[in-house]
C-alpha positions, 0 to 999 in steps of 0.5 A, a space after each residue: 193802790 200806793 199809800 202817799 204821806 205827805 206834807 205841805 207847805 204854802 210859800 211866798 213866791 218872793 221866797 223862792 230863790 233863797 229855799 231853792 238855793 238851800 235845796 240845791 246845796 242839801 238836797 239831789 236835784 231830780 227834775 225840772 217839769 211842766 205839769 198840766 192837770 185836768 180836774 173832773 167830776 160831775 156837776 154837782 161835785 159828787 166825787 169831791 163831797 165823797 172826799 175823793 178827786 180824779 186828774 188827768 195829767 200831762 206831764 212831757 208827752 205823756 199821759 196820766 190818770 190817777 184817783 185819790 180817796 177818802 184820807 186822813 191828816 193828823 197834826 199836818 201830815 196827810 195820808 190817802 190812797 192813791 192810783 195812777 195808770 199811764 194814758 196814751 191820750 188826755 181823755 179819761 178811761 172809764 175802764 180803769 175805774 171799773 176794776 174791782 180794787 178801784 170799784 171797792 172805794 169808787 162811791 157807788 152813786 157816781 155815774 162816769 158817764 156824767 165826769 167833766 172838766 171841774 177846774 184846771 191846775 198848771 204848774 213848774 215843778 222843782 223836785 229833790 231828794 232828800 235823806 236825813 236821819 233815815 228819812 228820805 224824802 221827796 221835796 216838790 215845789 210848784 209854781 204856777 195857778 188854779 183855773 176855773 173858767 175865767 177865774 185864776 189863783 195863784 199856786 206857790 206851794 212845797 210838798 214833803 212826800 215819803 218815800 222810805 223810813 219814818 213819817 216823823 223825819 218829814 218834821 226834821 226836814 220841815 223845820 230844817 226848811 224854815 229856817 231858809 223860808 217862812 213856810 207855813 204848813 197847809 191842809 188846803 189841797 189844790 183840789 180843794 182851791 180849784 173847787 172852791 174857785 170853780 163855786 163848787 166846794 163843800 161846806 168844810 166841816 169836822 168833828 172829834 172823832 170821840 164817843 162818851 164810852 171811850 177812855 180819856 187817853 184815846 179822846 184828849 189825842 183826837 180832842 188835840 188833833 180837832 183843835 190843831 186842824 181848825 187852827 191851821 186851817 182857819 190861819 191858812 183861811 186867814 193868811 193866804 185869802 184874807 179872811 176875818 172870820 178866820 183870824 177869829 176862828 184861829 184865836 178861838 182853836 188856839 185858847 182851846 188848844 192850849 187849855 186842854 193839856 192843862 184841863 186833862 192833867 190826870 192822863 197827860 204829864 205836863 213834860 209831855 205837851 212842853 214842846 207843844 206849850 213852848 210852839 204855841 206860846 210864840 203865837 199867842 200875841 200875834 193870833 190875839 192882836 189878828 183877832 182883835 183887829 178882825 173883830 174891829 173890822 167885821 163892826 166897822 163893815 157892819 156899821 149902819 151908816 157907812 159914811 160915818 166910818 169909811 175912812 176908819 175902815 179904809 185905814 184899818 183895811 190897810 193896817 189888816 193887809 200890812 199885818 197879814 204880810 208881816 205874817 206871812 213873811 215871819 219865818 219865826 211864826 211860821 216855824 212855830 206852827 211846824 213846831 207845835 205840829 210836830 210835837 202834837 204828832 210826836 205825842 206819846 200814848 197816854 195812861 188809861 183808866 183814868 175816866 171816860 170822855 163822857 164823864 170829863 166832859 160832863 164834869 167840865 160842863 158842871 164846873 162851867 155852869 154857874 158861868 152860863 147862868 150869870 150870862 143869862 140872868 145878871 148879864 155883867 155891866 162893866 168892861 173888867 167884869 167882861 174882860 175876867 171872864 174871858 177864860 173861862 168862857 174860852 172853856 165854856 165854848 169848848 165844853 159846848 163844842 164837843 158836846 154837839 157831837 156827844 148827846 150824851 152828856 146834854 151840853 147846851 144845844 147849837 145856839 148857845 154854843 155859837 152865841 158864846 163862840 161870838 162873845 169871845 170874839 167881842 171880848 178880843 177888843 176887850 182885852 186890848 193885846 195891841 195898841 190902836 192903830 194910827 187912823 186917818 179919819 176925814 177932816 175934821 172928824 174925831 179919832 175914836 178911843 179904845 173906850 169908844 170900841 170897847 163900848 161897842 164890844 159891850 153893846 154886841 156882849 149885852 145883844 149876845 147874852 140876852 140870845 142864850 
């Protein structure tokens, strides 16, 4: 088995030509290919809820099968381990499977007789190499689609993958690379694209893994590397797919990934996360403005009577598509998301001894408390008292977050957690980070004010309040 570090990288296909042409003048060409590739699993996709994937690959004339397992991210950088075994046809050989080094990390209920075709996902691939700062590199771009049946995806991807030296050069390497291009880091494999397309993806799902006993210096790393995933996951779900309820989940990461540099003052120095701060400051208007315009757009979609907005919505549809091209095409945002990775990645170990998990978090619940009661019993009646509250109730959904994985510390239960985590959605039209689009309502019909949506704000804030 061979360990891959990688690190990827979803581009525009109108990109391209300009990373290419950087690539050809800075890095070694090594090849030009056609990669067809054959997803199997069973039909109930047992090999992927075990975290695992089986290919077959053609790659000239030539056959491949290889397995990868169970791996690991950490601040945008993959790790998993990996087997390849040359095939002399495009059909599996079960026998490879069988072998003791294999059968330790086979998951023991799949049966290979029940493996088929999943998906397929074809591609050209670009490859070079690179060495910069003792790190040597192999740089891959791949163009091409995921097929499931009838159903396509578009591919348009850049992989960094490790060759020899240090993980943190692919950082270096990241960011030389978007200054040519925006690149926008991934954590979405094609293998789970092509589940996805294939309806037989997972729930995706993760937890900190922190328990109340261990020191503050190994919880806040894990709590960090939590909140950055969701948000790169949740802009990727956003950008890539369109998806409304991810620009809201990424704002939602993004305030608590901000916050908990600040919250764990005794076992972090403020010099330590100014990288991280400077990276993630350059998004905050933007992921709020996103936000916002999602909130808008998940109101309108729910509206009763869907004459009475329909051309609200078609507008505001087309001021949300404009918005996520813009996104996507700003190299600036892009490398700021690099940036903050690569400083989250870059953290040094902490000072120990300060206090454990458990204690932090049930102090930051305690502290938090008095909120959650005024929530629940005086409800605010007015738009700045909703609107004063929006930090503070940004810590509140944190403190509840974590303390779903922490019975220990008797945090409010799962229903709280996502009524508060709804509250701060309304709230984003609350803060009104962005002026309102110019809307194209039917003749005759009357332009609403931002004091017609925060009104609707407050309503859904009052409905959420009286739940808790």
């Amino acid at each position: 088995m061979t360990k891959e570090t990688e690190l990827k990288l979803r581009i525009s296909p109108q990109s391209l030509p300009a990373l290419t042409q950087f690539l050809n003048t800075q890095a070694r060409p090594l090849s030009h290919s056609t990669l067809k590739n054959w997803y199997l699993d069973t039909p109930a996709a047992a090999l992927s809820s075990a975290r695992a994937a089986l290919r077959i690959r053609q790659h000239g004339d030539g056959y491949e099968q290889t397995l990868k397992t169970r791996g690991q991210s950490q601040a945008g950088i993959h790790q998993r381990g990996e087997w390849n075994w040359p095939l002399t046809s495009p059909q599996l050989d079960s026998t490879l499977l069988q072998r003791a080094e294999v059968a330790e990390h086979w998951p023991a209920s799949i049966n290979v007789a029940e493996l088929g075709e999943i998906f397929t996902t074809h591609f050209e691939r670009q490859a070079w190499l690179w060495q910069l700062d003792g790190c040597e590199a192999e740089v891959v771009l791949d163009q091409g689609e995921v097929s499931s049946g009838r159903k396509t995806l578009p591919l348009c991807e850049v992989e960094l993958e490790l060759k020899q030296g240090d993980a943190a050069g692919l950082w270096a390497i990241a960011l030389q690379l978007a200054e040519q291009a925006p690149l926008w880091l991934s954590d979405i494999s094609k293998a789970e694209r092509g589940y996805r397309l294939a309806r037989l993806s997972q729930p995706w799902a993760q937890t900190p893994d922190v328990s109340a006993a261990d020191d503050m210096a190994e919880a806040l790393p894990q709590w960090l590397s939590y909140e950055f995933l969701h948000l790169q996951r949740a802009l990727e779900h956003c950008l890539w797919d369109s998806n409304i309820h991810a620009a809201l989940d990424a704002w939602t990461h993004w305030q608590a990934l901000r916050a908990l540099p600040q919250l764990a003052g005794k076992v972090i120095r403020r010099n330590q996360t100014r990288a991280l701060r400077d990276a993630l400051d350059q998004l905050q208007q933007p992921l709020q403005q996103l936000a916002a315009t999602a909130q808008l757009l998940s109101y309108l979609r729910s509206a009763d009577e869907e004459s009475d907005v329909h051309e609200e919505l078609n507008s505001l549809q087309a001021v949300w598509m404009q918005r996520l091209q813009q996104l996507r095409d700003d190299a600036g945002l892009a490398s700021a998301l690099t940036q903050a990775a690569a400083a989250l990645y870059a953290l040094p170990p902490l000072k120990e001894g300060s206090e454990q998990a458990g204690h932090w978090l049930r102090h930051l619940l305690r502290q938090h408390q008095p909120l959650l009661e005024q929530l629940k019993r005086q409800r605010p009646q007015s738009t700045e008292q909703w609107r004063g509250m929006a930090h503070e109730l940004a810590l509140l959904c944190m403190a509840c977050d974590y303390g779903r994985a922490l019975p220990q510390v008797n945090a409010p239960g799962e229903t709280v957690w996502r009524a508060l985590s709804d509250m701060l959605n309304a709230e984003t039209l609350l803060q009104r980070p962005w002026p309102l689009p110019p809307l194209n309502p039917a003749a005759g019909a009357e332009q609403r004010t931002a004091d017609d949506y925060s009104g609707w704000a407050e309503e859904h804030l009052q409905h959420l309040a009286r739940q808790l």
